[in-house]
NULUM-40537 format. One record per residue: z, x, y of N, C-alpha, C in turn; residue in three letters. Coordinates in Angstrom, 1 decimal. Example, Ala and Ser with C-alpha at 12.3 -4.5 7.8 and 13.67 -1.06 7.14 Angstrom:
REM residues 2
+--------+--------+--------+--------+--------+--------+--------+--------+--------+-----+
!     nz !     nx !     ny !    caz !    cax !    cay !     cz !     cx !     cy !  aa !
+--------+--------+--------+--------+--------+--------+--------+--------+--------+-----+
!    7.8 !   13.2 !   -5.7 !    7.8 !   12.3 !   -4.5 !    7.8 !   13.2 !   -3.3 ! Ala !
!    7.1 !   12.8 !   -2.2 !    7.1 !   13.7 !   -1.1 !    7.9 !   12.9 !    0.0 ! Ser !
+--------+--------+--------+--------+--------+--------+--------+--------+--------+-----+
REM end
This chain:
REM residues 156
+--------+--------+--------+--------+--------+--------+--------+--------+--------+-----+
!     nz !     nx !     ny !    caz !    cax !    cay !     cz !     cx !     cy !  aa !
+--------+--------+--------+--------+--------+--------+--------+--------+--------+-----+
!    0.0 !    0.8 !   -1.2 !    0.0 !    0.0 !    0.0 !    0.0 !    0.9 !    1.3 ! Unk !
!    0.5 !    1.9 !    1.2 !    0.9 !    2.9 !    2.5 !   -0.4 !    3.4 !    2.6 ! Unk !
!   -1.4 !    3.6 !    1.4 !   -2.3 !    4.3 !    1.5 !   -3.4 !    3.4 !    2.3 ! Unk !
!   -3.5 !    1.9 !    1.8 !   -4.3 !    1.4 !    2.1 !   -4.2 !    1.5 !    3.4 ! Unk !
!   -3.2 !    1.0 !    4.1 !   -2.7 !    0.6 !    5.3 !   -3.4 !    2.1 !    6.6 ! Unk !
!   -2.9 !    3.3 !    6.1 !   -3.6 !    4.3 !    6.4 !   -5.4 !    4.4 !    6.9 ! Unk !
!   -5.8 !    3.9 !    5.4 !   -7.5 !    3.8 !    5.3 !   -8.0 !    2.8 !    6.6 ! Unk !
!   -7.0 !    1.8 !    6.5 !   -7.3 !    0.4 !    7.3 !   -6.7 !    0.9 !    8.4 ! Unk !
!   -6.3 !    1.4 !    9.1 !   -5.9 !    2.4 !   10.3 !   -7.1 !    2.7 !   10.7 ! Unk !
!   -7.4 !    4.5 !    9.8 !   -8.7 !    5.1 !   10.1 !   -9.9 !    4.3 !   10.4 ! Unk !
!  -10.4 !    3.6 !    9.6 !  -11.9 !    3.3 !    9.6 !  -11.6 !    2.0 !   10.9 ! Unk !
!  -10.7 !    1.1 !   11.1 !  -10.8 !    0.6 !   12.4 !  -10.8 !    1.7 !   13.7 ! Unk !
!  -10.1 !    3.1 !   13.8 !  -10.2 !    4.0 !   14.7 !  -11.7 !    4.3 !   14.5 ! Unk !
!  -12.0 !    4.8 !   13.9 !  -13.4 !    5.2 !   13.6 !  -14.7 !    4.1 !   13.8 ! Unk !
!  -14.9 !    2.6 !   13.8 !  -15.3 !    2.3 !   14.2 !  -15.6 !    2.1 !   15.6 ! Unk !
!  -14.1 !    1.6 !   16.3 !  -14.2 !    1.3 !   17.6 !  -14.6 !    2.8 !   18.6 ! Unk !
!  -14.2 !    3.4 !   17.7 !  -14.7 !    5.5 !   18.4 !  -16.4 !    5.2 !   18.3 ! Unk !
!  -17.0 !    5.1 !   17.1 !  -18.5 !    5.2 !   17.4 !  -19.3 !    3.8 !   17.6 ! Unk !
!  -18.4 !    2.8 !   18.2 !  -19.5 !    1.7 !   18.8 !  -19.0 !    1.3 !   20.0 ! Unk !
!  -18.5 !    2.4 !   21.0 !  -18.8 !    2.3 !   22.2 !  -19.6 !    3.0 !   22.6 ! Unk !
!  -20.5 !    2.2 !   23.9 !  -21.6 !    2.5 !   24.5 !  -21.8 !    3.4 !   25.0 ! Unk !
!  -22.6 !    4.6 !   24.5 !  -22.9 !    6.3 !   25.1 !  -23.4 !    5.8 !   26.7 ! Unk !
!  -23.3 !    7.2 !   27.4 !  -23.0 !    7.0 !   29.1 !  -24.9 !    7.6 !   28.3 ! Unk !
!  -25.6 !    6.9 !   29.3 !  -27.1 !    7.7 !   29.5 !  -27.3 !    8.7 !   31.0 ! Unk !
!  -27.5 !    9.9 !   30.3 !  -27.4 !   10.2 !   31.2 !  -29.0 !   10.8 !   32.1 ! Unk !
!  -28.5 !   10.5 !   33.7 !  -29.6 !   10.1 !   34.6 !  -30.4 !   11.9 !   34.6 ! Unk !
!  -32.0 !   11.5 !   34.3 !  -32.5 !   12.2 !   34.6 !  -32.7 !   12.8 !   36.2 ! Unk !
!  -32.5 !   14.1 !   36.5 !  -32.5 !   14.4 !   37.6 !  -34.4 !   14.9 !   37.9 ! Unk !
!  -34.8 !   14.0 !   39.2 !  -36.5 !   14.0 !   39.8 !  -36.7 !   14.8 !   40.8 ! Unk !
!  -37.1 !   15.9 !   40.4 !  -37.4 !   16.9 !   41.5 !  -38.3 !   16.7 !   42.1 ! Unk !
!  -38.0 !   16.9 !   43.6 !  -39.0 !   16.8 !   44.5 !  -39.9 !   17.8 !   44.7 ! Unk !
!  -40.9 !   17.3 !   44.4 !  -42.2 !   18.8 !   44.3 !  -42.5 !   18.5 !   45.6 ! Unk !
!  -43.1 !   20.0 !   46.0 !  -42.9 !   20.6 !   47.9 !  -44.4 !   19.7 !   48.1 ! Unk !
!  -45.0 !   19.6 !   49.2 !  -45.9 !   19.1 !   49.6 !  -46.7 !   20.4 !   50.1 ! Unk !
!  -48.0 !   20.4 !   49.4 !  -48.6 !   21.7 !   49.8 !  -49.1 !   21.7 !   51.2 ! Unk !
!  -49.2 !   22.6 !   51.6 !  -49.7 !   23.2 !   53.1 !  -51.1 !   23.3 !   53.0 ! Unk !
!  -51.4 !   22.5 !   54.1 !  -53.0 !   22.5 !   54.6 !  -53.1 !   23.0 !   55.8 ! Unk !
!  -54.0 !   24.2 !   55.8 !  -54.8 !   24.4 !   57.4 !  -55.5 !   24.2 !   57.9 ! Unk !
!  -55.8 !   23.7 !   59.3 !  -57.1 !   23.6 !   60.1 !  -57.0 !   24.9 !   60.6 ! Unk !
!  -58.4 !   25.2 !   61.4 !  -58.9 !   25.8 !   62.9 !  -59.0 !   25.5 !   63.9 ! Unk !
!  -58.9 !   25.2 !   65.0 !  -59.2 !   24.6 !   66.3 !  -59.5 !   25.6 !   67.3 ! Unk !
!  -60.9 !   25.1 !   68.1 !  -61.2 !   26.1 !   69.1 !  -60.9 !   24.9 !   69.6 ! Unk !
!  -60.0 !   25.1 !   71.0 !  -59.4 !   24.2 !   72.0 !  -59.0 !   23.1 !   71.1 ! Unk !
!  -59.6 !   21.8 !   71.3 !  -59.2 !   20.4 !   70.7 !  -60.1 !   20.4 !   69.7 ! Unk !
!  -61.2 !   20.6 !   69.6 !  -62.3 !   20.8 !   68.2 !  -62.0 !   21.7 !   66.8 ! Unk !
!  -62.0 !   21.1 !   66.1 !  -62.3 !   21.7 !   64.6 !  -63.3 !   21.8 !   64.0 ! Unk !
!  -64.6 !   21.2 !   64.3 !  -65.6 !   21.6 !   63.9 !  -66.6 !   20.5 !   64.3 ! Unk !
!  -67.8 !   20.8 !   64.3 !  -68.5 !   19.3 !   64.3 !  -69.7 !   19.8 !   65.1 ! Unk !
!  -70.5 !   18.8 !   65.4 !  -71.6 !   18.8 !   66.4 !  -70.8 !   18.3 !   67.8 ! Unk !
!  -71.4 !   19.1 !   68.8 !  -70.9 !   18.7 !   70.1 !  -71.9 !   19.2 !   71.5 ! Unk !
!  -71.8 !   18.7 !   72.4 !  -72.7 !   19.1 !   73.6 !  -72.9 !   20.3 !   74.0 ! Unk !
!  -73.6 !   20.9 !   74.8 !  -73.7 !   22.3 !   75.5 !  -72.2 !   22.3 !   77.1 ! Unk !
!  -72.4 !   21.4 !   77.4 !  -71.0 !   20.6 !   78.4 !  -69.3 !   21.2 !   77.5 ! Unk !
!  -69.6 !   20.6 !   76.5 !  -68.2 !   20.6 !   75.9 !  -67.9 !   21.8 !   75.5 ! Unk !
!  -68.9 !   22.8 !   74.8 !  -68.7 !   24.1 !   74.7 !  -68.6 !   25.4 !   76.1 ! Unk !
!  -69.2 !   24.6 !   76.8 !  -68.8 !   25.5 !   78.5 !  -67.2 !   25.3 !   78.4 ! Unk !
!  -66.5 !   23.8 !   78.1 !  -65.3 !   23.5 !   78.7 !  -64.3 !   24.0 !   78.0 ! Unk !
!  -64.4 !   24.5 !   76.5 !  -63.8 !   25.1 !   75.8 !  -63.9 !   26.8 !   75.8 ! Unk !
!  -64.6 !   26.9 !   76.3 !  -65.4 !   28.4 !   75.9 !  -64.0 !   29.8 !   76.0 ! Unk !
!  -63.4 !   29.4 !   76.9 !  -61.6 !   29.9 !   77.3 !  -60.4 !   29.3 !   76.4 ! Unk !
!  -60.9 !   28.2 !   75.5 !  -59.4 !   27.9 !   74.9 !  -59.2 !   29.2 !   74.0 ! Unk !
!  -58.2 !   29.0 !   73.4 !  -57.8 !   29.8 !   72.4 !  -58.3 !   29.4 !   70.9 ! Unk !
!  -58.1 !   30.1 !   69.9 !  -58.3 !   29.8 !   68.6 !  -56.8 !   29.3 !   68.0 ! Unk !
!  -56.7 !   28.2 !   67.3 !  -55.5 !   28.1 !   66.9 !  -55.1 !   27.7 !   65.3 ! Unk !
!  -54.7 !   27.7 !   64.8 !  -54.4 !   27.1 !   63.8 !  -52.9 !   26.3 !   63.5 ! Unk !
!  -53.1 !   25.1 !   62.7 !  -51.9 !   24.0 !   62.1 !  -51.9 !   23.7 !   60.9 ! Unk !
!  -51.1 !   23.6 !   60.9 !  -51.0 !   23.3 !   59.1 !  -50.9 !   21.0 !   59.3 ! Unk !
!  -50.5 !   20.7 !   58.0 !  -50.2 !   19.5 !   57.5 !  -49.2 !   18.9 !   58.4 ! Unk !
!  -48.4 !   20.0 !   58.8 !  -47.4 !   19.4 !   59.5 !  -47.4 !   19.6 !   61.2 ! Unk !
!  -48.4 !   19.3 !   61.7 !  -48.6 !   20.2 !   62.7 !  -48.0 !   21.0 !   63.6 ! Unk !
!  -47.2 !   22.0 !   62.8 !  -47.4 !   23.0 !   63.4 !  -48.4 !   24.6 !   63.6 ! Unk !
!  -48.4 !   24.8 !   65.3 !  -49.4 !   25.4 !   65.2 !  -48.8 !   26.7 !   64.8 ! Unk !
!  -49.7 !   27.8 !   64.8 !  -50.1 !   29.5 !   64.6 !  -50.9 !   30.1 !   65.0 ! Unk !
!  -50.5 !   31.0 !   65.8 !  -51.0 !   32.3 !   66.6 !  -51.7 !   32.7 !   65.7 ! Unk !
!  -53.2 !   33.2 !   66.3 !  -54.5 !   33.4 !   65.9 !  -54.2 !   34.6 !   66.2 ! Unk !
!  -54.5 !   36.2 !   64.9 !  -54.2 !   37.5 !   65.4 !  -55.5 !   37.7 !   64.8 ! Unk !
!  -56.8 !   37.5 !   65.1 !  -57.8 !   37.8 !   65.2 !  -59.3 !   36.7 !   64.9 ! Unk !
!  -60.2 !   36.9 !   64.5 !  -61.2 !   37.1 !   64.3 !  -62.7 !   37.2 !   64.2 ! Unk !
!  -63.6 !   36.6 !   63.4 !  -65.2 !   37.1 !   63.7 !  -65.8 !   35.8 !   64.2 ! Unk !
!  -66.5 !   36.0 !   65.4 !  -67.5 !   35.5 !   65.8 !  -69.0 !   35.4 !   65.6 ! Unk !
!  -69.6 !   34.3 !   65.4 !  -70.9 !   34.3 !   64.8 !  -71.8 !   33.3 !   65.7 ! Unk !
!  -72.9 !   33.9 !   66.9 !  -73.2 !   33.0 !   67.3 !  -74.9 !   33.6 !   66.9 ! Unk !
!  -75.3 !   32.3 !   66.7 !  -76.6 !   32.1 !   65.9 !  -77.5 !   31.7 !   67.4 ! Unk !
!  -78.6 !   31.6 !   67.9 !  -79.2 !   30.8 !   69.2 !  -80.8 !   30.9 !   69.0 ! Unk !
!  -81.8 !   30.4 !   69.7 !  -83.0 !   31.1 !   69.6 !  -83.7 !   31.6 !   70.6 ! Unk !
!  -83.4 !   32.7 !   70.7 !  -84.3 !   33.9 !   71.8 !  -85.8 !   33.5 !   71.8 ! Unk !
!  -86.2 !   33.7 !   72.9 !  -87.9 !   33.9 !   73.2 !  -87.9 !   35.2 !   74.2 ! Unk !
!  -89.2 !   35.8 !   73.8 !  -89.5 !   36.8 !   74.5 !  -91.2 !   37.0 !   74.3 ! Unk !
!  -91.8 !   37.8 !   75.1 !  -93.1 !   37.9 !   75.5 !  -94.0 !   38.9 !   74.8 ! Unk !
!  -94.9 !   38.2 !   73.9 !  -95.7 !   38.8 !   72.7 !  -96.7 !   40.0 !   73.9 ! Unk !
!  -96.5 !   41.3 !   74.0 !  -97.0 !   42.2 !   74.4 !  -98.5 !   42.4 !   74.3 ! Unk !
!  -98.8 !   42.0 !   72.9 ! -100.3 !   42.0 !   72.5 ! -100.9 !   40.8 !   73.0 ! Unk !
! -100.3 !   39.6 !   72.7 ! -101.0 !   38.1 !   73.1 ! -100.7 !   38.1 !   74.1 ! Unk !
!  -99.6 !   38.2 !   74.9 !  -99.3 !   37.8 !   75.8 !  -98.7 !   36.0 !   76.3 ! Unk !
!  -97.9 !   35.8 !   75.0 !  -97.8 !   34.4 !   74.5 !  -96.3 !   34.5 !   74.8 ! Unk !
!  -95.1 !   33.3 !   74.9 !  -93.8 !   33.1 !   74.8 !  -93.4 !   32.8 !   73.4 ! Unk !
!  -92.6 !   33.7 !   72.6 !  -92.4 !   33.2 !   71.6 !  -90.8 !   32.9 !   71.6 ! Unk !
!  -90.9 !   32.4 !   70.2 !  -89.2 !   32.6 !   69.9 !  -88.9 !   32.6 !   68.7 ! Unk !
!  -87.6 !   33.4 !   68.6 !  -86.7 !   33.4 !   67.2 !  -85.6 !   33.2 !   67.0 ! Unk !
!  -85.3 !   33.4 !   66.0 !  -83.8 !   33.4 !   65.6 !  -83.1 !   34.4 !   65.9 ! Unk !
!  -81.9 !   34.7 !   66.7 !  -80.9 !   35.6 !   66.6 !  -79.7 !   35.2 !   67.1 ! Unk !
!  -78.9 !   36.7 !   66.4 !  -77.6 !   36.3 !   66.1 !  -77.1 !   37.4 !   66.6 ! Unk !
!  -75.7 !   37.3 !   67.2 !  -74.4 !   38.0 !   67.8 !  -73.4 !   38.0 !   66.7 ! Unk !
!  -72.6 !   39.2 !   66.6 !  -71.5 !   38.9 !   65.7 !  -70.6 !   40.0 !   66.4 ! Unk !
!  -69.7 !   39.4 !   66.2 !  -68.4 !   40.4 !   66.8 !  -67.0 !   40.3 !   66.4 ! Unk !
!  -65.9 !   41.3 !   65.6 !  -64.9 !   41.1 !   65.8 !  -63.7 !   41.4 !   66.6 ! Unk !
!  -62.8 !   40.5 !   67.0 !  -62.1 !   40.8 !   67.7 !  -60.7 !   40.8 !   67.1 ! Unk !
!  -59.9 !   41.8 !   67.5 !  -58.6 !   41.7 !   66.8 !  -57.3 !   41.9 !   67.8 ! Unk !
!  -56.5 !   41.3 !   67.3 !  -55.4 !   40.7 !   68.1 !  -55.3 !   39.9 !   69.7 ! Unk !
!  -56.2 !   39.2 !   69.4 !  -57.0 !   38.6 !   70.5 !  -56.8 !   36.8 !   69.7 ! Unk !
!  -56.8 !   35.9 !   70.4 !  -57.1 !   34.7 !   70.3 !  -57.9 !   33.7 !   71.1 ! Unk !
!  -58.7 !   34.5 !   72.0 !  -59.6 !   34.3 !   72.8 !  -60.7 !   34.7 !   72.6 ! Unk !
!  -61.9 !   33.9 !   73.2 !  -63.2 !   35.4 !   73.6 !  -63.1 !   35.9 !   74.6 ! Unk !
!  -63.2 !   37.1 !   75.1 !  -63.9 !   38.0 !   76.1 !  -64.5 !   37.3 !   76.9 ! Unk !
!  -64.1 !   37.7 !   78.2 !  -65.0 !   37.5 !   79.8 !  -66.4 !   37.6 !   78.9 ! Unk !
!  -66.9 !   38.7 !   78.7 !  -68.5 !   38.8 !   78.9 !  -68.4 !   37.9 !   77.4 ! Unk !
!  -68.4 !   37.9 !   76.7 !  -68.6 !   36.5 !   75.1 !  -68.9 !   35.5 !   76.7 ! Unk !
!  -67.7 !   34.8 !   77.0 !  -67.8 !   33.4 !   77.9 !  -69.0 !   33.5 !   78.4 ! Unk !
!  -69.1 !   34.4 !   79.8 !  -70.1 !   34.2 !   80.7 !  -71.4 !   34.4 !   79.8 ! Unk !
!  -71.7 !   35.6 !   78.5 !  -73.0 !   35.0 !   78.0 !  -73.3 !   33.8 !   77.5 ! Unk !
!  -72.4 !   33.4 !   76.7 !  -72.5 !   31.7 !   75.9 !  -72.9 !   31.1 !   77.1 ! Unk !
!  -72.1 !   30.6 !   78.1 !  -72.0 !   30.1 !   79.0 !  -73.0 !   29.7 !   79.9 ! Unk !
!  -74.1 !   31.2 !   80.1 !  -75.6 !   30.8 !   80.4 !  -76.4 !   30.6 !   79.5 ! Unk !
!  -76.3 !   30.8 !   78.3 !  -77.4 !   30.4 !   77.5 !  -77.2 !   29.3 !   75.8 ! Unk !
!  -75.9 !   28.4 !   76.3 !  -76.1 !   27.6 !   75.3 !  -77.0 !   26.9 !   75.9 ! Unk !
!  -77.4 !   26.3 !   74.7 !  -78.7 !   25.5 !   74.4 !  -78.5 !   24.4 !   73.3 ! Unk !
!  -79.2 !   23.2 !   72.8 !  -79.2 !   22.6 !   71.7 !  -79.9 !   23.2 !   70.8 ! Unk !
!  -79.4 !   23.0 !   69.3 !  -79.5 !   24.1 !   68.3 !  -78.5 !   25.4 !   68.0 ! Unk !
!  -78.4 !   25.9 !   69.2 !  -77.2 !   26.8 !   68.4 !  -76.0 !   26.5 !   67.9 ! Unk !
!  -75.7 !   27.6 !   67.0 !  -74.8 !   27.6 !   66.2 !  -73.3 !   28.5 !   66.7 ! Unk !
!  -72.1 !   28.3 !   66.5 !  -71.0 !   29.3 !   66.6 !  -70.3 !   29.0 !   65.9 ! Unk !
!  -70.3 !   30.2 !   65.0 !  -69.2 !   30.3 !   63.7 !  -68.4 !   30.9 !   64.5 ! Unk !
!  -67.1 !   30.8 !   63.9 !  -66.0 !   31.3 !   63.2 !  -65.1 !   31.3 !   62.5 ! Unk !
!  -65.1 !   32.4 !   61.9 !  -64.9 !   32.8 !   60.8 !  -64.1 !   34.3 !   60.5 ! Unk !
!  -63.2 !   34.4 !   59.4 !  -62.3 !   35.3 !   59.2 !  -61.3 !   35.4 !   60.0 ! Unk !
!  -60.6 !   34.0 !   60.4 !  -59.3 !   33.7 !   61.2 !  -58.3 !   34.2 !   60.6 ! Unk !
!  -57.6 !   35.4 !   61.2 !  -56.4 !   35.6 !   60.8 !  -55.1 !   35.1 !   61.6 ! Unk !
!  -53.8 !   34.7 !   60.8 !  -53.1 !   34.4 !   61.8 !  -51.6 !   34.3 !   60.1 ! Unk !
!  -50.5 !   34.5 !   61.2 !  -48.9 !   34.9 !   60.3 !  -49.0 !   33.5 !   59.6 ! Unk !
!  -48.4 !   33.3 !   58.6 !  -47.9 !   32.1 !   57.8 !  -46.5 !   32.0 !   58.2 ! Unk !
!  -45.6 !   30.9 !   57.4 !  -44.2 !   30.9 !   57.8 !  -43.4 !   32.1 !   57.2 ! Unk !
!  -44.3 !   32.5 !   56.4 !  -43.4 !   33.8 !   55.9 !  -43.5 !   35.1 !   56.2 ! Unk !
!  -44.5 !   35.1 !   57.4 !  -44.8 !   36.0 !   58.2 !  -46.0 !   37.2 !   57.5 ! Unk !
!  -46.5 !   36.3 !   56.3 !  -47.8 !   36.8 !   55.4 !  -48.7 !   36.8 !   56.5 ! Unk !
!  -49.8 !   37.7 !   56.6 !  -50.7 !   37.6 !   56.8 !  -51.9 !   36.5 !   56.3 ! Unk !
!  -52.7 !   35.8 !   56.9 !  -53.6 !   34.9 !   56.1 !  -54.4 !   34.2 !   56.5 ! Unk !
!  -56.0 !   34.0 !   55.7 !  -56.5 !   33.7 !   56.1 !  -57.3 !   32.3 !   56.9 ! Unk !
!  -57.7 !   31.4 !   57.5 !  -57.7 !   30.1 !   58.2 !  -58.9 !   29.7 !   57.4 ! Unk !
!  -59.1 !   28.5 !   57.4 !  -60.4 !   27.7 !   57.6 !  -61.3 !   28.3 !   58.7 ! Unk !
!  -63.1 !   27.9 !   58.2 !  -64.0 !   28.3 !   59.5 !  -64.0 !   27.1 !   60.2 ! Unk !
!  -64.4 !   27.6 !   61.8 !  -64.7 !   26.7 !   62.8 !  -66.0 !   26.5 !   63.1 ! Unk !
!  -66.8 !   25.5 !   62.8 !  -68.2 !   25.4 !   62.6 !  -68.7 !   24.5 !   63.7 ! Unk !
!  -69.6 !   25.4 !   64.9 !  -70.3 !   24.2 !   66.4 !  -71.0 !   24.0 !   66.3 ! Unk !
!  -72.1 !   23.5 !   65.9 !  -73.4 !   22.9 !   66.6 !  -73.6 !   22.2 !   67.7 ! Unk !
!  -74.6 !   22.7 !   68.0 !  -74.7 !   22.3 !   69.5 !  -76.4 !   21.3 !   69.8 ! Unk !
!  -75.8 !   20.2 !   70.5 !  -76.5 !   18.7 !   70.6 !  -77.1 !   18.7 !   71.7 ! Unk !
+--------+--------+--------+--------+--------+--------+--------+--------+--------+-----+
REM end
């Protein structure tokens, strides 16, 4: 009887031990970072087709760069690519022709163009040219070096 009484002890402890309800426990949801995008901006533009007017009006902004969040970054260089089409006077015919040419230049530690860049663009845009730039360097938040998106004009 003592024995039973024992058994009948245990297995009621032992039931009511393994049929209460386990705690679940809450999976913890990491928040994955939101990656970083950059633009370029010469003045308010980031790229596009735009007037010979609008490129006079910018021709002094700076180069800048923003990420997603916009904040901006100091432009510590780069290449300039202006595409236009020259005419000059066929010596033999005696005719006006024209071509394709292109300027390229880099500048470093600069976030501007140069007096003489301005005042050349400045007399001789025209519709059809082109101005790259391209190989924007500027600091990240971690003070890496790196490289931007191109700034692509065409001109209307």
């Amino acid at each position: 009887m003592k024995y039973l009484f024992l058994i009948l002890l245990l297995s009621v402890s032992l039931t009511t031990a393994f049929s209460q309800a386990k705690k679940k426990q809450v999976e913890k949801v990491e928040e994955k970072p939101i990656p970083v995008f950059y633009t370029s901006h010469w003045g308010p533009i980031a790229s596009g087709n735009i007037s010979g007017e609008q490129v006079k009006a910018i021709l002094a902004a700076p180069i800048v760069v923003k990420d997603n969040k916009n904040q901006l970054y100091n432009v510590s260089g780069f290449r300039i690519n202006y595409s236009f089409k020259g005419s000059f006077k066929d010596e033999e015919t005696g005719n006006t022709k024209t071509m394709k040419d292109l300027r390229v230049n880099d500048f470093n530690n600069k976030n501007t163009l140069p007096q003489p860049w301005v005042e050349s663009i400045k007399d001789n845009i025209k519709p059809g040219d082109v101005i790259l730039f391209n190989k924007i360097l500027f600091r990240n938040k971690e003070g890496k070096l790196q490289m931007a998106p191109d700034i692509k004009i065409t001109v209307n």
